[in-house]
C-alpha positions as CSV (number, residue, x, y, z in Angstrom):
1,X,-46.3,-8.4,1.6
2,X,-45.8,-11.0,4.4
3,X,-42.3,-11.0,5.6
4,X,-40.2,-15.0,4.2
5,X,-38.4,-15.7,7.0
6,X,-35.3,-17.3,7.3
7,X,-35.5,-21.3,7.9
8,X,-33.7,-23.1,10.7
9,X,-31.2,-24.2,8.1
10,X,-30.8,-21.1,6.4
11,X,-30.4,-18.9,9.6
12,X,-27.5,-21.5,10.5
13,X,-26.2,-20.8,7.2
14,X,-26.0,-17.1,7.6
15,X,-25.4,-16.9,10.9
16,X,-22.3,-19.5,10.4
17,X,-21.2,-17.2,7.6
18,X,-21.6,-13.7,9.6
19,X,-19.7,-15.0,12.4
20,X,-16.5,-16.9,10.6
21,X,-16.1,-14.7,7.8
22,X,-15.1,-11.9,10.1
23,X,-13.0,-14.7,12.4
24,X,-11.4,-15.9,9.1
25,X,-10.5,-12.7,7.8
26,X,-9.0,-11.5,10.9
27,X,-7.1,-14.8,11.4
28,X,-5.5,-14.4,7.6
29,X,-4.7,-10.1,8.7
30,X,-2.7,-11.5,11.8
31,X,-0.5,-13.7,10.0
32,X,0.2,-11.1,7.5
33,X,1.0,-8.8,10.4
34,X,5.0,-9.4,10.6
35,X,5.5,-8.5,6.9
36,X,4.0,-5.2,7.3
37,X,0.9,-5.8,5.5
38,X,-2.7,-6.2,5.8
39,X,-5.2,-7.6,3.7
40,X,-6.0,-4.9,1.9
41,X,-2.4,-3.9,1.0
42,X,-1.8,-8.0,0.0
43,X,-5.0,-7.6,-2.5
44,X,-3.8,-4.7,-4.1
45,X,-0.5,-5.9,-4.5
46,X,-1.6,-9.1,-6.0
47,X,-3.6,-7.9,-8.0
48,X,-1.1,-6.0,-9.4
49,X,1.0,-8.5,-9.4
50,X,-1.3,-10.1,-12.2
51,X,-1.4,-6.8,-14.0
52,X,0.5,-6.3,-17.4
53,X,3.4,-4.7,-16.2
54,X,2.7,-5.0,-13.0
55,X,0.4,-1.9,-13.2
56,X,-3.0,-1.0,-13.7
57,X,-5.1,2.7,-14.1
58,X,-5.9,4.2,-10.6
59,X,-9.5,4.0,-11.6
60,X,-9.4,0.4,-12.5
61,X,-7.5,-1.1,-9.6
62,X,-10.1,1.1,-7.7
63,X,-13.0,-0.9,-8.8
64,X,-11.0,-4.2,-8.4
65,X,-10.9,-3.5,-5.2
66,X,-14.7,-2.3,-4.6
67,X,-12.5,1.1,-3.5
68,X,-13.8,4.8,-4.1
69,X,-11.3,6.9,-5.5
70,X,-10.8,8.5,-2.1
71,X,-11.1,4.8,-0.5
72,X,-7.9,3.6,-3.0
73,X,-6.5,6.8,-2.0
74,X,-6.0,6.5,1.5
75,X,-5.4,2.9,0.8
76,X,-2.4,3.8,-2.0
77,X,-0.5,6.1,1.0
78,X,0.8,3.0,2.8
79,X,2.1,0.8,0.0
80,X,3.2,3.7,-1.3
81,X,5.1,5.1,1.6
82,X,6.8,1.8,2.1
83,X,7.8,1.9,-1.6
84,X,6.1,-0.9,-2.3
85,X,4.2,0.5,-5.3
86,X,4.6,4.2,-7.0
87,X,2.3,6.3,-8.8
88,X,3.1,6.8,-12.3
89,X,1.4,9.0,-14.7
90,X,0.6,8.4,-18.0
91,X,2.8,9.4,-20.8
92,X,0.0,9.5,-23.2
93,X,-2.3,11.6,-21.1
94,X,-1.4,13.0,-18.2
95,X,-4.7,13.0,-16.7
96,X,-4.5,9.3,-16.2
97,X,-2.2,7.9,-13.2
98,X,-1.2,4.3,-13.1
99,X,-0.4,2.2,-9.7
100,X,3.0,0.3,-10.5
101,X,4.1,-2.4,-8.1
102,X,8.1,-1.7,-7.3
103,X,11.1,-4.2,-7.0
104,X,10.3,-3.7,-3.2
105,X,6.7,-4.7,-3.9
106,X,7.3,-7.7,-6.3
107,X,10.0,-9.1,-3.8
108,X,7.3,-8.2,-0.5
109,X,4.7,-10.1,-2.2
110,X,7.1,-12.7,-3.3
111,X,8.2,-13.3,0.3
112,X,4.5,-13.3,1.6
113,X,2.6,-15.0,-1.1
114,X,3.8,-18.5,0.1
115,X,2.8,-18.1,3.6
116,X,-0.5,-16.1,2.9
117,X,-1.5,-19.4,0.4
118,X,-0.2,-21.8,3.7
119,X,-2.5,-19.6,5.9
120,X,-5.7,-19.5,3.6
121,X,-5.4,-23.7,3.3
122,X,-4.9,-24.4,6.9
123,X,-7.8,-22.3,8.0
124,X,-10.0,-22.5,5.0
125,X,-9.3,-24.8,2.1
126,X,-7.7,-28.2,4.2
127,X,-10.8,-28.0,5.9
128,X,-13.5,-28.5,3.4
129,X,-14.0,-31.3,0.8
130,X,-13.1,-30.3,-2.9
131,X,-17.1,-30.7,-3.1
132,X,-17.4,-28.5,-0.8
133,X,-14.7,-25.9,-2.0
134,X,-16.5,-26.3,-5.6
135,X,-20.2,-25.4,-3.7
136,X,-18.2,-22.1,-1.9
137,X,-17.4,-21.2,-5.1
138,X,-20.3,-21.7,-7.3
139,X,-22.3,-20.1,-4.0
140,X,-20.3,-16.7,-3.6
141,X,-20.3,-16.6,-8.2
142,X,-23.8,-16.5,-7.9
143,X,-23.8,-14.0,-5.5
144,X,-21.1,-11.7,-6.3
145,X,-23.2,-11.9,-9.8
146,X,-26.9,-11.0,-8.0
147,X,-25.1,-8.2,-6.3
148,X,-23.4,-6.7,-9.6
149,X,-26.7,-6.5,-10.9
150,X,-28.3,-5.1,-7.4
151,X,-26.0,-2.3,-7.4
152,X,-26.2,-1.5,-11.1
């Protein structure tokens, strides 16, 4: 099978997309730097944050997060530490151990959230047209989608 290599346009495309994603990223980690946080303790605690109670099951906030067990593990022991979210185990079956954000944790994220949003729409989101922000969207749906079913 002869090899469909990339066009001049698409190369630009993934080339432009290698390059700022990790420059973005990184950008959006500093400024999260003087709360103590980095992106991946912002994400889980946001996504708790959305959780009923402000909790979810260790094994579902794991695949939230595309984490192993032993990834949301070692990723648990900071927020943790700081007492920004506590392990609590089920009192219907104790094999089952929920993440639960903390007062500390809902007040963190409380203080961050407005400055992480600020962040993300000066670097990202002021700088694209809504038409553009709807194409970023529908773009990484469709892939996020193609890769669920990849990795399946």
């Amino acid at each position: 099978m002869a090899t469909n290599w990339l066009s001049p346009a698409e190369m630009t495309a993934w080339r432009s997309f290698i390059t700022t994603t990790g420059d973005l990223l990184r950008a959006i980690e500093h400024e999260l730097e003087p709360f103590g946080l980095d992106m991946g303790d912002y994400q889980l605690l946001a996504m708790l944050s959305e959780a009923p109670e402000q909790q979810l099951r260790m094994c579902d906030l794991a695949d939230a997060l595309r984490l192993t067990r032993g990834g949301l593990t070692r990723r648990m022991e900071g927020v943790v530490k700081k007492k920004l979210v506590s392990r609590v185990q089920s009192s219907e079956d104790g094999r089952v151990a929920f993440a639960q954000m903390t007062a500390k944790g809902v007040s963190t994220l409380a203080a961050v959230a407005p400055e992480h949003v600020q962040t993300v729409r000066r670097l990202m989101i002021d700088q694209l047209t809504p038409a553009e922000v709807k194409a970023i969207g529908s773009a990484f749906g469709k892939i996020s989608k193609n890769l669920a079913e990849e990795l399946k």
